[in-house]
Backbone as JSON Lines, residues from 0, in Angstrom:
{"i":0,"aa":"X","n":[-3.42,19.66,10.65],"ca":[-2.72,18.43,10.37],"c":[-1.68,18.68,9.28]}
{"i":1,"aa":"X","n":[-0.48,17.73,9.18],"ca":[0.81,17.97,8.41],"c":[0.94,16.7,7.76]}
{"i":2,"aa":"X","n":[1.17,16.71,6.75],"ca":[1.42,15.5,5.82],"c":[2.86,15.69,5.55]}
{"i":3,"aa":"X","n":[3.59,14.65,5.8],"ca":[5.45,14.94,5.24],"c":[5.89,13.16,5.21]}
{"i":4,"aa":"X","n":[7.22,13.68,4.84],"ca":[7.24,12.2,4.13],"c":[8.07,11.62,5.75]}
{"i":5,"aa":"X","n":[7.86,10.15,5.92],"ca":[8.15,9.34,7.02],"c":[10.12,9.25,7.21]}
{"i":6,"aa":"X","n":[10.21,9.9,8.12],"ca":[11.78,9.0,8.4],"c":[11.62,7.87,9.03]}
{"i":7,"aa":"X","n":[12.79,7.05,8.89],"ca":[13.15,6.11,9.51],"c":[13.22,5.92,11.2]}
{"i":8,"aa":"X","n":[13.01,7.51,11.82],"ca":[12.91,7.56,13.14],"c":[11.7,7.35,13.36]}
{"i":9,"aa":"X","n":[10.77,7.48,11.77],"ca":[9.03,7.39,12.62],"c":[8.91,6.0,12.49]}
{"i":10,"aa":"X","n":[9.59,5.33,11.97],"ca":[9.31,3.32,12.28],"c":[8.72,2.66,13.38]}
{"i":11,"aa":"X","n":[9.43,2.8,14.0],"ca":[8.59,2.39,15.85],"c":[6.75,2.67,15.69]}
{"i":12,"aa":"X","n":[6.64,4.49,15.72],"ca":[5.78,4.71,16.04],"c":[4.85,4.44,14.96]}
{"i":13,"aa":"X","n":[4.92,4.51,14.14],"ca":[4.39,3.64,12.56],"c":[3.76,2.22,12.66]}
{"i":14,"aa":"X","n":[4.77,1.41,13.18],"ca":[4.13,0.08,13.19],"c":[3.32,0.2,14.77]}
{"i":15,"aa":"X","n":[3.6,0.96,15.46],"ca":[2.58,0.71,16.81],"c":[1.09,1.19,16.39]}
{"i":16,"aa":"X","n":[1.29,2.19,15.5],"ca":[-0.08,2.83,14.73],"c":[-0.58,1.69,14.12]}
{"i":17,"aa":"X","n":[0.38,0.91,13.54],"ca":[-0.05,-0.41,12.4],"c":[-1.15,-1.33,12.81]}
{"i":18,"aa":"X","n":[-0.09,-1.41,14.3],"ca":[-0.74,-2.75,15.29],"c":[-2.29,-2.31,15.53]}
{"i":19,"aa":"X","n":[-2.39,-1.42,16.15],"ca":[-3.38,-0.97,16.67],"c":[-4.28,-0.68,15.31]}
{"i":20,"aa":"X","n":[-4.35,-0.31,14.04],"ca":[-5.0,-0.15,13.46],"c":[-5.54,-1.29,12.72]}
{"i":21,"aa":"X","n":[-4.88,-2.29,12.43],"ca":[-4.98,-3.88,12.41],"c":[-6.38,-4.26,13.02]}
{"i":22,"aa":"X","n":[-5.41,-4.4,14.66],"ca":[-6.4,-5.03,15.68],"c":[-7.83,-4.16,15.67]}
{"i":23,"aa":"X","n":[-8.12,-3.03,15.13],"ca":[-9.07,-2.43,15.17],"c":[-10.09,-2.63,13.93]}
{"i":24,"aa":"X","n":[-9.48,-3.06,12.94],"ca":[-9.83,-2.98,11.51],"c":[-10.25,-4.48,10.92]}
{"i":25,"aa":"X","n":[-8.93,-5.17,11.48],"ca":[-9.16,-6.39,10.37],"c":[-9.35,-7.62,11.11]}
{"i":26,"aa":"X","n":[-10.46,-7.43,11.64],"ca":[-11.17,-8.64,12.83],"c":[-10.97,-10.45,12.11]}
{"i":27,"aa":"X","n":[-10.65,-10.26,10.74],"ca":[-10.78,-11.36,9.89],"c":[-9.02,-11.88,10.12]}
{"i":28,"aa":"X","n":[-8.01,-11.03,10.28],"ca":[-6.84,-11.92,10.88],"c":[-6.61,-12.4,11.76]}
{"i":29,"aa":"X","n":[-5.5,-13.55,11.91],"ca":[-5.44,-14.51,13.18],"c":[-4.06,-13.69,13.75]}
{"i":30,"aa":"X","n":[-4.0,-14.01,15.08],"ca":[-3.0,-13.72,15.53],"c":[-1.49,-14.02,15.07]}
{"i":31,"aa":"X","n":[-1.21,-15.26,14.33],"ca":[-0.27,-15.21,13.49],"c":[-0.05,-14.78,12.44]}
{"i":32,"aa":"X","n":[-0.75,-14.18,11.48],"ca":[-0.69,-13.63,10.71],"c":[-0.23,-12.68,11.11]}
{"i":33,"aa":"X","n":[-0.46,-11.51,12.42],"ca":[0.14,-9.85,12.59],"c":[1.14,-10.54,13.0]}
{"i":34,"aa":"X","n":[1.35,-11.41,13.75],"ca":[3.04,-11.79,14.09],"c":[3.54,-11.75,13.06]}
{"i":35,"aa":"X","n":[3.36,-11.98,11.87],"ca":[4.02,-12.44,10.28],"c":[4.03,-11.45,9.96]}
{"i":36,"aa":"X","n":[2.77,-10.34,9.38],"ca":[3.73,-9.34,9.09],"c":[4.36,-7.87,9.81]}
{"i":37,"aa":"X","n":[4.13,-7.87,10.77],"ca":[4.64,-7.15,11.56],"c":[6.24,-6.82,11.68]}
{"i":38,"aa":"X","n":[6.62,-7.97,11.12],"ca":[8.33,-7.31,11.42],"c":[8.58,-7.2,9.71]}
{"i":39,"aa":"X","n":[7.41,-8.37,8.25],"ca":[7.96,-7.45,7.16],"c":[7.57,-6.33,6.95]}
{"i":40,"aa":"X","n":[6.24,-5.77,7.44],"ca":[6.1,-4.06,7.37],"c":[7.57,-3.53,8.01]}
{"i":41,"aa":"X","n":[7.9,-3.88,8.95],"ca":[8.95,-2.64,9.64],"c":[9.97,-3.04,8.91]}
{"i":42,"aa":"X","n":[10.91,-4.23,8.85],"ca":[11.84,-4.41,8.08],"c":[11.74,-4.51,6.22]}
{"i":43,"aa":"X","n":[11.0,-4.16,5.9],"ca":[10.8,-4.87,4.57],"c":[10.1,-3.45,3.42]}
{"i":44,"aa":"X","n":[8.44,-3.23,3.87],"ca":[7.74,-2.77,3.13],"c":[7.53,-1.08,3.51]}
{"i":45,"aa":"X","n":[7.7,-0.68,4.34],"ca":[7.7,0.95,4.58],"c":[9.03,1.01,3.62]}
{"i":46,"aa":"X","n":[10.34,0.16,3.3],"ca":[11.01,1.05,3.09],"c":[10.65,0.58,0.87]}
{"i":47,"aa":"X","n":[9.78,-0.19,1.16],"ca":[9.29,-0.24,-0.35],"c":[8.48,0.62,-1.22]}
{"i":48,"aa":"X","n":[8.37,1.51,-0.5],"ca":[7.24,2.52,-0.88],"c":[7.42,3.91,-0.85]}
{"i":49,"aa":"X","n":[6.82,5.03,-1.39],"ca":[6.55,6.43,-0.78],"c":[5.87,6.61,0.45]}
{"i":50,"aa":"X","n":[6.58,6.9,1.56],"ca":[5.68,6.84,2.73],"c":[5.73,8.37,3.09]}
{"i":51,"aa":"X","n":[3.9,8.27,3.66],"ca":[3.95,10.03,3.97],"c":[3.01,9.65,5.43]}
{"i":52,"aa":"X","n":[3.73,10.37,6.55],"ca":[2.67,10.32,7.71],"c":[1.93,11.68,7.9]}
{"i":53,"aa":"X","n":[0.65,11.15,8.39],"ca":[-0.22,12.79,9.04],"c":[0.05,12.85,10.28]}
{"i":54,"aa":"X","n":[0.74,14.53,10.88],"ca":[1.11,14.87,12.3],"c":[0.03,15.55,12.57]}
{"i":55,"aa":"X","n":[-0.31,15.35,13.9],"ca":[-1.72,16.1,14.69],"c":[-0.93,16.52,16.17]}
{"i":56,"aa":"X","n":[-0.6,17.82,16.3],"ca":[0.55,17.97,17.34],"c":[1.47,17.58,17.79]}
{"i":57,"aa":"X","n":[2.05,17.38,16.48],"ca":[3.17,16.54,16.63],"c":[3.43,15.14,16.54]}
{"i":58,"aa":"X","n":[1.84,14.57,16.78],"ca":[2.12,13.16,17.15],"c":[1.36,11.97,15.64]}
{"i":59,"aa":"X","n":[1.86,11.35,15.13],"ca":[1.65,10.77,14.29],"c":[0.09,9.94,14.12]}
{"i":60,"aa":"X","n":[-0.78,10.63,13.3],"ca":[-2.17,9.89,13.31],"c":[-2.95,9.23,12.6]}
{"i":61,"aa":"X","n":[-1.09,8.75,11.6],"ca":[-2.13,7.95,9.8],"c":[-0.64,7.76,9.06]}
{"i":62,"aa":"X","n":[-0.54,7.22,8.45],"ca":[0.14,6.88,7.23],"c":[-0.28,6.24,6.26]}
{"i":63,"aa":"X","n":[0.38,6.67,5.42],"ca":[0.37,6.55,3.62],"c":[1.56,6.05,2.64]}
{"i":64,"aa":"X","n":[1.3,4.8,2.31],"ca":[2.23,4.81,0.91],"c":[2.09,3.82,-0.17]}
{"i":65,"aa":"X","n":[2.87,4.23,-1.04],"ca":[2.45,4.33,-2.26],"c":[3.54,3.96,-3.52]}
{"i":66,"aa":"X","n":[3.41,3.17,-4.1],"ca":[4.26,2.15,-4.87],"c":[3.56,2.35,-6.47]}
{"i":67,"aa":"X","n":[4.5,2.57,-7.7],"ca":[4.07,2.76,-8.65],"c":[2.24,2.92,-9.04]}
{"i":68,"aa":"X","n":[2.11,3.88,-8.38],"ca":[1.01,4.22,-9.04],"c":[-0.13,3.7,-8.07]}
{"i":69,"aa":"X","n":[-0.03,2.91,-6.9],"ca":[-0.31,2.19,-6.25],"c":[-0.4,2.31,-4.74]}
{"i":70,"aa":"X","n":[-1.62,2.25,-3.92],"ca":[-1.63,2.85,-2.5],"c":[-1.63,1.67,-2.07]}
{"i":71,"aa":"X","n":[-0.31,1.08,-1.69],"ca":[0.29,0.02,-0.65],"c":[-0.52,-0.28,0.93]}
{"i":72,"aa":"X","n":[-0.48,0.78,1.36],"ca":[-1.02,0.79,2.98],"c":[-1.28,2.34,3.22]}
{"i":73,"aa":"X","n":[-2.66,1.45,3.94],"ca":[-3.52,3.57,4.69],"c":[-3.58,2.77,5.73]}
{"i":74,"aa":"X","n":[-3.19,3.57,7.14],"ca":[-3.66,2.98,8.41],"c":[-3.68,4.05,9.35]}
{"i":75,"aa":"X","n":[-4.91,4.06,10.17],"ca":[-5.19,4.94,10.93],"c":[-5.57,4.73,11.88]}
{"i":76,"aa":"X","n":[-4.67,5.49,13.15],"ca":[-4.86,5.56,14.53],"c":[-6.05,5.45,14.78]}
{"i":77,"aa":"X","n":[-6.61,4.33,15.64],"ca":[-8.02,4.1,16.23],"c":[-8.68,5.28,16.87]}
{"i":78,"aa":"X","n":[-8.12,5.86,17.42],"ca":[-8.85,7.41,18.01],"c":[-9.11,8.41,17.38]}
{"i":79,"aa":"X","n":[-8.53,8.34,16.2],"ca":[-8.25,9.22,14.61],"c":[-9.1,9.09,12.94]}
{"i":80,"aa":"X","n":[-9.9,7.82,13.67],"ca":[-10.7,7.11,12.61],"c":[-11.73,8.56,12.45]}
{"i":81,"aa":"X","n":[-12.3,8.71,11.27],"ca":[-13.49,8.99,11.34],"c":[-13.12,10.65,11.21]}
{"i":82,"aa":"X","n":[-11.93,11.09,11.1],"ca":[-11.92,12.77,11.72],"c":[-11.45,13.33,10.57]}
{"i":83,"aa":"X","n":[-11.29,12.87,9.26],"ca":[-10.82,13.14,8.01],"c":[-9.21,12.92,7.32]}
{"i":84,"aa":"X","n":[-8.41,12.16,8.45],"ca":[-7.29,11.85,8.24],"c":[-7.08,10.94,7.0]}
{"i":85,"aa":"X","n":[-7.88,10.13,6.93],"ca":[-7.26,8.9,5.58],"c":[-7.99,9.87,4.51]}
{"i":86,"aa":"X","n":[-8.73,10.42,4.31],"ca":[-9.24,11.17,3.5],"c":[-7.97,12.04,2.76]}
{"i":87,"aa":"X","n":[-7.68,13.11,3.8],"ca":[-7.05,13.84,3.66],"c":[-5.4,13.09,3.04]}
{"i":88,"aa":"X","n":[-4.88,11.97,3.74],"ca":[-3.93,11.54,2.59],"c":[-3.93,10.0,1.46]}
{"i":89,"aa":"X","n":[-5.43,9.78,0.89],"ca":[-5.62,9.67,-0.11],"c":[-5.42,10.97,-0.87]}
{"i":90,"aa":"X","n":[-5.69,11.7,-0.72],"ca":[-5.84,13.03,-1.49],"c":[-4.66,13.29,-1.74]}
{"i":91,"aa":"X","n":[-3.86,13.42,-0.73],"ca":[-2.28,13.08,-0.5],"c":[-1.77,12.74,-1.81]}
{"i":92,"aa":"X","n":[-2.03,11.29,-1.72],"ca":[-1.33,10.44,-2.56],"c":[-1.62,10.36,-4.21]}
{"i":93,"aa":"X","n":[-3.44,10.92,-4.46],"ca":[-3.51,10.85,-5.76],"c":[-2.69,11.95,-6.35]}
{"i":94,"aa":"X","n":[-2.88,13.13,-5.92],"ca":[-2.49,14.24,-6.11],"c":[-0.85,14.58,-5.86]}
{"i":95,"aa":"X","n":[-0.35,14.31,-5.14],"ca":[0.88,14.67,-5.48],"c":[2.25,13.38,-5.59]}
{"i":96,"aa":"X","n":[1.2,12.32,-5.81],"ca":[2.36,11.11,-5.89],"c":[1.64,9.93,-7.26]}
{"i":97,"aa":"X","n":[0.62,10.4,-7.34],"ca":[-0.05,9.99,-8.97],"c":[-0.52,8.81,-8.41]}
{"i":98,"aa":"X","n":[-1.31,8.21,-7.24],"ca":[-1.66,7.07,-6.97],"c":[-3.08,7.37,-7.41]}
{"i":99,"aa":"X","n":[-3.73,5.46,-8.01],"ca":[-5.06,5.55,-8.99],"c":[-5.67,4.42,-8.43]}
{"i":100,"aa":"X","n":[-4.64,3.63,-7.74],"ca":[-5.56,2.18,-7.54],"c":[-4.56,2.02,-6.48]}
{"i":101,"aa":"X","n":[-5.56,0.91,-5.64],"ca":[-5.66,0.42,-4.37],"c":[-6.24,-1.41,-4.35]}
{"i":102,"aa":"X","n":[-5.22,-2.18,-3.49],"ca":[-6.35,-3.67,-3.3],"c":[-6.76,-3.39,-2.19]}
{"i":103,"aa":"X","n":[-7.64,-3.52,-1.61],"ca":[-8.35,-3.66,-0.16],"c":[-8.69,-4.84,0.09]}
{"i":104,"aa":"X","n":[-8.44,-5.53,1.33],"ca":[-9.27,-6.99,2.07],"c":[-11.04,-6.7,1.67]}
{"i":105,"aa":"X","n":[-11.36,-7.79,1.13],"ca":[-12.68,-7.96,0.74],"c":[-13.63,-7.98,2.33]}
{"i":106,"aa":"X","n":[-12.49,-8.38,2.9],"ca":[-13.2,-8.27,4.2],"c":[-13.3,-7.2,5.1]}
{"i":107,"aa":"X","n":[-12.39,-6.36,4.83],"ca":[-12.85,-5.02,5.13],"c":[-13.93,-3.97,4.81]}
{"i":108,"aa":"X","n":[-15.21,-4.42,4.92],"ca":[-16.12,-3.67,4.28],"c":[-15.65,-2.38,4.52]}
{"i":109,"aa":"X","n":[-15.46,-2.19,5.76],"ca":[-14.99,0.11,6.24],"c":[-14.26,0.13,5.22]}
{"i":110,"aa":"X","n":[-13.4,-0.39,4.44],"ca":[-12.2,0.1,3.58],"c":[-12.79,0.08,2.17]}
{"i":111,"aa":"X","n":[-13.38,-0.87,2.17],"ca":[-13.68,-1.09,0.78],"c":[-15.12,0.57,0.5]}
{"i":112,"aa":"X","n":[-15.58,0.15,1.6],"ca":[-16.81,1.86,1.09],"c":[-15.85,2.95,1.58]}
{"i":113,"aa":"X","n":[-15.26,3.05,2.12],"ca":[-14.05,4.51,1.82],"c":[-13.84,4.48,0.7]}
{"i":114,"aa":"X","n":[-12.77,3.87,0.24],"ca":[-12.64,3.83,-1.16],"c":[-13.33,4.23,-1.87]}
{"i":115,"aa":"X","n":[-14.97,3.68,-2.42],"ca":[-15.71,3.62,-3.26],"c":[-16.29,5.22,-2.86]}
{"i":116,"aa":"X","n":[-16.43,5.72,-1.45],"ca":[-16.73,7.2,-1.33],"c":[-15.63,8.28,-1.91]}
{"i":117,"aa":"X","n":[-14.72,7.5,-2.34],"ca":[-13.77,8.72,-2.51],"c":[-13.46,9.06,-4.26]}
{"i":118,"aa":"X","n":[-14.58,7.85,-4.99],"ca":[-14.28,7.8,-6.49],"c":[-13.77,6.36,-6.96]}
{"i":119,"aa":"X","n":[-13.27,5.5,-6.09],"ca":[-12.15,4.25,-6.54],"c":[-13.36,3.13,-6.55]}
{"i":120,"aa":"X","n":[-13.48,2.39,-8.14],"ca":[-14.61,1.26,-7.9],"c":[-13.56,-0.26,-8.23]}
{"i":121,"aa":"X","n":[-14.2,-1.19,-7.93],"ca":[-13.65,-2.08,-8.15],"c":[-13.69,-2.74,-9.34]}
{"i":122,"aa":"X","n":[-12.42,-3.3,-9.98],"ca":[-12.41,-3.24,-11.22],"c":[-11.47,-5.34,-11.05]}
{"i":123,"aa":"X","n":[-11.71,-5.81,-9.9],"ca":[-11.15,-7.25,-10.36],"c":[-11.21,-7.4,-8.72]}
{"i":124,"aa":"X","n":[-10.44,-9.15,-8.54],"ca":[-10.04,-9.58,-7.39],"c":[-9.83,-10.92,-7.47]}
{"i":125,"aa":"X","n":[-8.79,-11.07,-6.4],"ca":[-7.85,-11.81,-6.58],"c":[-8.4,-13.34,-5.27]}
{"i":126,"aa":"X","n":[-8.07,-13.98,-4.96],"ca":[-8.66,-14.85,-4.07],"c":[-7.69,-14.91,-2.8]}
{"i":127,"aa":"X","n":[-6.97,-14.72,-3.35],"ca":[-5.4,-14.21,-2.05],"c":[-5.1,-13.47,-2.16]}
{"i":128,"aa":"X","n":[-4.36,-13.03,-0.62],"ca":[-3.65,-11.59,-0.6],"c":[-2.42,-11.77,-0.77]}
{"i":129,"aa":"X","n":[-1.17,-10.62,-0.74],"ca":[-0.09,-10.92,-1.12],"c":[0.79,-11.83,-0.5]}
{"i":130,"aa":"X","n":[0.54,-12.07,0.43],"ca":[1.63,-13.43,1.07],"c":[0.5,-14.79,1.03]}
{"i":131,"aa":"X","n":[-0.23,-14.89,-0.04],"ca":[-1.06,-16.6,-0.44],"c":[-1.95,-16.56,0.86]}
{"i":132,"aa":"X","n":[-2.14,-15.73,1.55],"ca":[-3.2,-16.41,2.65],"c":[-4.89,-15.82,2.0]}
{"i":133,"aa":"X","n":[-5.84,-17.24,2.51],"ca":[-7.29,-17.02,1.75],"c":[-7.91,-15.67,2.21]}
{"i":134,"aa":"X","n":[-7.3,-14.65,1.83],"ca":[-7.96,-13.39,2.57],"c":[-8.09,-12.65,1.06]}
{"i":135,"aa":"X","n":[-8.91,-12.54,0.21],"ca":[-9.28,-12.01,-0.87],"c":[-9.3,-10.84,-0.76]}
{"i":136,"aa":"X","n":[-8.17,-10.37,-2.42],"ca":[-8.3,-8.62,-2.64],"c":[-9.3,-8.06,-3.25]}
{"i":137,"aa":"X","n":[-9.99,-7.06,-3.65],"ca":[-10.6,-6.34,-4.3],"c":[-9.55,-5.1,-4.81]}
{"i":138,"aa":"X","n":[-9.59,-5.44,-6.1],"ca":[-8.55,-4.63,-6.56],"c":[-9.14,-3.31,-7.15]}
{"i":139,"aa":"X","n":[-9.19,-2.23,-6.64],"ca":[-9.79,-0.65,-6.8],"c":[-8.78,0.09,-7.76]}
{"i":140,"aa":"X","n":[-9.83,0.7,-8.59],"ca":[-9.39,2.03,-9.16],"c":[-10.14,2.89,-9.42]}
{"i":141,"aa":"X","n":[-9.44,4.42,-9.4],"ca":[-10.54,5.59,-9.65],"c":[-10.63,5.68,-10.56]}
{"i":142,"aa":"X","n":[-12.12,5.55,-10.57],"ca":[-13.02,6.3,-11.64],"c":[-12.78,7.49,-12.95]}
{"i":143,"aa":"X","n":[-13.05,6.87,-13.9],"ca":[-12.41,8.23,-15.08],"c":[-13.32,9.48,-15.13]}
{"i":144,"aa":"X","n":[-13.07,10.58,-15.22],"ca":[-13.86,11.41,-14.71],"c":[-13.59,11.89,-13.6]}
């Protein structure tokens, strides 16, 4: 696997990874909500960030990025879950882009115990997520030590 940073040609295939990792992940959103952010991820927030994708023959199987100090979005190809990809760019991101903390959906339990397996405990939370909808953050950081 190859970690490199995202062009603007990988957009398309980025948010189709998005969709699908969404619909796989976050059983707690409504269908309007991915309508909502679906076009500000593509127009808006990939280009707000350090974005790094993982290639698996070429073909894109995870992305990563990362905003002052801060891991914005991990999302991983549904067929790709489980095989060490988000692992591998958290590692990514602490290490060569200085990321320490993460919010995760409270309702994502899978996300929230990744996290906590990888060193990051929760240290607050918020009752909304960033666009005001009742979907509560858990706001993570790694562990000192």
């Amino acid at each position: 696997m190859k970690i490199e940073p995202a062009q603007t040609g990988d957009y398309p295939a980025l948010i189709a990874l998005w969709e699908a990792s969404v619909r796989a992940t976050h059983h707690f959103l409504q269908e309007e909500d991915i309508a909502t952010l679906k076009p500000l991820i593509l127009e808006h927030y990939f280009d707000a960030v350090r974005l790094y994708c993982a290639r698996q023959d070429g073909v894109i199987v995870g992305f990563i990025g990362v905003a002052e100090g801060n891991i914005e979005m991990l999302f991983i190809a549904p067929e790709a879950r489980g095989s060490g990809v988000g692992r591998q760019l958290v590692a990514h991101a602490i290490h060569c882009l200085g990321a320490t903390r993460v919010d995760v959906n409270e309702q994502n339990a899978q996300a929230v115990g990744f996290y906590q397996h990888l060193g990051f405990e929760v240290t607050g939370r918020s009752p909304l997520d960033g666009q005001g909808k009742p979907y509560p953050l858990l706001h993570m950081a790694l562990a000192a030590g």
